[in-house]
C-alpha positions as CSV (number, residue, x, y, z in Angstrom):
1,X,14.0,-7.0,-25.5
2,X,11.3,-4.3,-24.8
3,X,11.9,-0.9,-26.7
4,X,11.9,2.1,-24.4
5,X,8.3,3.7,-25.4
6,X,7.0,6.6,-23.2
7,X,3.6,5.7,-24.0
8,X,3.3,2.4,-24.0
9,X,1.0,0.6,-21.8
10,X,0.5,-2.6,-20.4
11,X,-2.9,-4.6,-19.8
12,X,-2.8,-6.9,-17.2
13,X,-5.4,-9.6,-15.1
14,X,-5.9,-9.6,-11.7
15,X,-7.4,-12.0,-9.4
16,X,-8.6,-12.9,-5.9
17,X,-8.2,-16.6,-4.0
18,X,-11.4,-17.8,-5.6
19,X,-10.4,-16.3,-8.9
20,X,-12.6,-13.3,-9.3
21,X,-11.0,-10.9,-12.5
22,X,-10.2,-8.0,-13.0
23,X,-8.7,-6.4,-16.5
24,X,-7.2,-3.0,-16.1
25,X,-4.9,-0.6,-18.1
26,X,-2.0,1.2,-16.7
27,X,1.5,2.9,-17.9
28,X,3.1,1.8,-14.8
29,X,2.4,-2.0,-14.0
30,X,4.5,-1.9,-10.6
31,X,2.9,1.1,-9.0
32,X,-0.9,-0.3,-10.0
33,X,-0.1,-3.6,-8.3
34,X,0.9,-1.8,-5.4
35,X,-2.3,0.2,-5.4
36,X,-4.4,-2.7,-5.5
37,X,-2.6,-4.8,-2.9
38,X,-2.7,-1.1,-0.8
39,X,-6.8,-1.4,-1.5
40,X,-7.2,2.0,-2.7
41,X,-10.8,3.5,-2.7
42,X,-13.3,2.6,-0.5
43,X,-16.0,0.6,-2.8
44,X,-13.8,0.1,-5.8
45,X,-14.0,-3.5,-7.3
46,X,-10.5,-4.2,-6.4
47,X,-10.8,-3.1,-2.5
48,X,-14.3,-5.1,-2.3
49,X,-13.3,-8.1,-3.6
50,X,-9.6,-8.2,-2.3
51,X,-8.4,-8.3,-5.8
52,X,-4.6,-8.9,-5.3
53,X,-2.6,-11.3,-7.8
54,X,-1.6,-10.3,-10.9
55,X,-1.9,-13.8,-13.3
56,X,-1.4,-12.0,-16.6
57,X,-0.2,-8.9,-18.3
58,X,1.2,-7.7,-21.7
59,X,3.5,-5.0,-23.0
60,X,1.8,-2.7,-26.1
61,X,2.8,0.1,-27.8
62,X,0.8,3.4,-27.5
63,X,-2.2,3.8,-25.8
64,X,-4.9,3.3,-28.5
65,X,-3.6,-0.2,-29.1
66,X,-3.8,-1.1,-25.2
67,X,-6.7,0.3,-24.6
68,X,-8.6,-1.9,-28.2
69,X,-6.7,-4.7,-26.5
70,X,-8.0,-3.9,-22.5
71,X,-11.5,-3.8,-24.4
72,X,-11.4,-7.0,-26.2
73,X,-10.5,-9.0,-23.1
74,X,-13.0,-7.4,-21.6
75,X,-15.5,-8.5,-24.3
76,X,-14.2,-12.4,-24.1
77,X,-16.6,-14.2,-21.9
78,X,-14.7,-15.8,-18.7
79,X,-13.7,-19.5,-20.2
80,X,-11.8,-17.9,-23.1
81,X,-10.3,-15.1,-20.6
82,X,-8.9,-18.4,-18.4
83,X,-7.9,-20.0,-21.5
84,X,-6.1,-17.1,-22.0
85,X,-4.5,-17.2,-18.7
86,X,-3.9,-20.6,-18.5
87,X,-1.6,-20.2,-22.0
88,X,1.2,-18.6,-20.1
89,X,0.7,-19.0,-16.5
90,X,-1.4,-22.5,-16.0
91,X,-0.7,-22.5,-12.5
92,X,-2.1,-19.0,-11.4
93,X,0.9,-18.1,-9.4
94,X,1.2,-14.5,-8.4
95,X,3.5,-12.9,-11.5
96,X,4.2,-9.9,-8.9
97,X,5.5,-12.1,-6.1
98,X,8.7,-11.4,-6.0
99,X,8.9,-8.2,-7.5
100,X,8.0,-6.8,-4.2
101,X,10.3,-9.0,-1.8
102,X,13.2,-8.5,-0.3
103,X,15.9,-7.4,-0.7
104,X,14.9,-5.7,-4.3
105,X,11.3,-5.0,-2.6
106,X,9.7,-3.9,0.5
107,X,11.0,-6.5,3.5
108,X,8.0,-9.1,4.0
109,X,8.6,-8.2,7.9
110,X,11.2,-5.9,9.4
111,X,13.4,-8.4,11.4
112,X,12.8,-8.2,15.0
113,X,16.0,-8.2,17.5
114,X,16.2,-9.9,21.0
115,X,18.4,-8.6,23.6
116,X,20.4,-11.9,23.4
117,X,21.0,-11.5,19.6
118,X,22.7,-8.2,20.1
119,X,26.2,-8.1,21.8
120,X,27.2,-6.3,25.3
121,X,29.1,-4.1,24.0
122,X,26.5,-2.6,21.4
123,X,23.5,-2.9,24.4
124,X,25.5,-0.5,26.3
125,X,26.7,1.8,24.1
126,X,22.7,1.9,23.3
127,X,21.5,2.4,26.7
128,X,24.2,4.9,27.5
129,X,22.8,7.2,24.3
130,X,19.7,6.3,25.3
131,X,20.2,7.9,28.6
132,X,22.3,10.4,28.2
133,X,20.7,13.7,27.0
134,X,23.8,15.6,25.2
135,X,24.1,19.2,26.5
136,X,25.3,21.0,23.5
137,X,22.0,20.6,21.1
138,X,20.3,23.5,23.2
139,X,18.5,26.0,20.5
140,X,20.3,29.2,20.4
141,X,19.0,32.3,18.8
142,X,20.7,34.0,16.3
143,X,21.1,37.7,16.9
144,X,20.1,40.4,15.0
145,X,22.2,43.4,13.8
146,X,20.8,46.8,13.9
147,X,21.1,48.7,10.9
């Protein structure tokens, strides 16, 4: 089980669908994945490249630690980084997936109703507050008292 640490950073590998890589460094793994997937920045490798799955990632302890490590991935040339890939996730699948799906994530698409789906009762009790415009919400202004 992972200590709580304040400080403590994760390096992770992203890729693209003809396996492009990206290493990055972040304190909050979740909220980078999302930034990437969002395609953040004009002109940033990430956006340019439609860098989106995450294939690899580790849990360090303070930042000088993660940041040697983010550097000596960095320095690996590309068969040893897939080696290093390939020793926990040989398949490439997406590690984020379902970190992001529903119902503990964002909805992959917001369900859409048809009218036959919904029952008569609820259609009109919709249409009828639909229509009807209630007369009591009308802004009033609140007097003032002279002193």
């Amino acid at each position: 089980m992972q200590s709580i640490c304040m400080r403590c950073l994760y390096v992770y590998i992203m890729c693209n669908s003809s396996r492009t890589l990206y290493v990055g460094v972040t304190n909050n793994l979740k909220r980078r994945i999302l930034e990437h997937r969002a395609g953040r920045g004009e002109g940033t490798f990430t956006s340019r490249y439609r860098i989106r799955r995450l294939v690899y990632y580790e849990y360090l302890g303070p930042p000088i630690v993660a940041i040697a490590r983010e550097k000596q991935i960095k320095r690996l040339d590309r068969a040893k980084r897939v080696a290093l890939i390939a020793s926990t996730n040989p398949a490439w699948n997406d590690l984020a997936e379902a970190w992001f799906r529903f119902p503990f994530g964002a909805p992959d698409r917001v369900p859409q109703y048809s009218k036959q789906s919904i029952p008569r009762s609820l259609q009109s009790l919709a249409t009828k507050l639909r229509d009807h415009e209630p007369k009591y919400l009308i802004p009033h202004r609140r007097s003032r008292s002279k002193r």
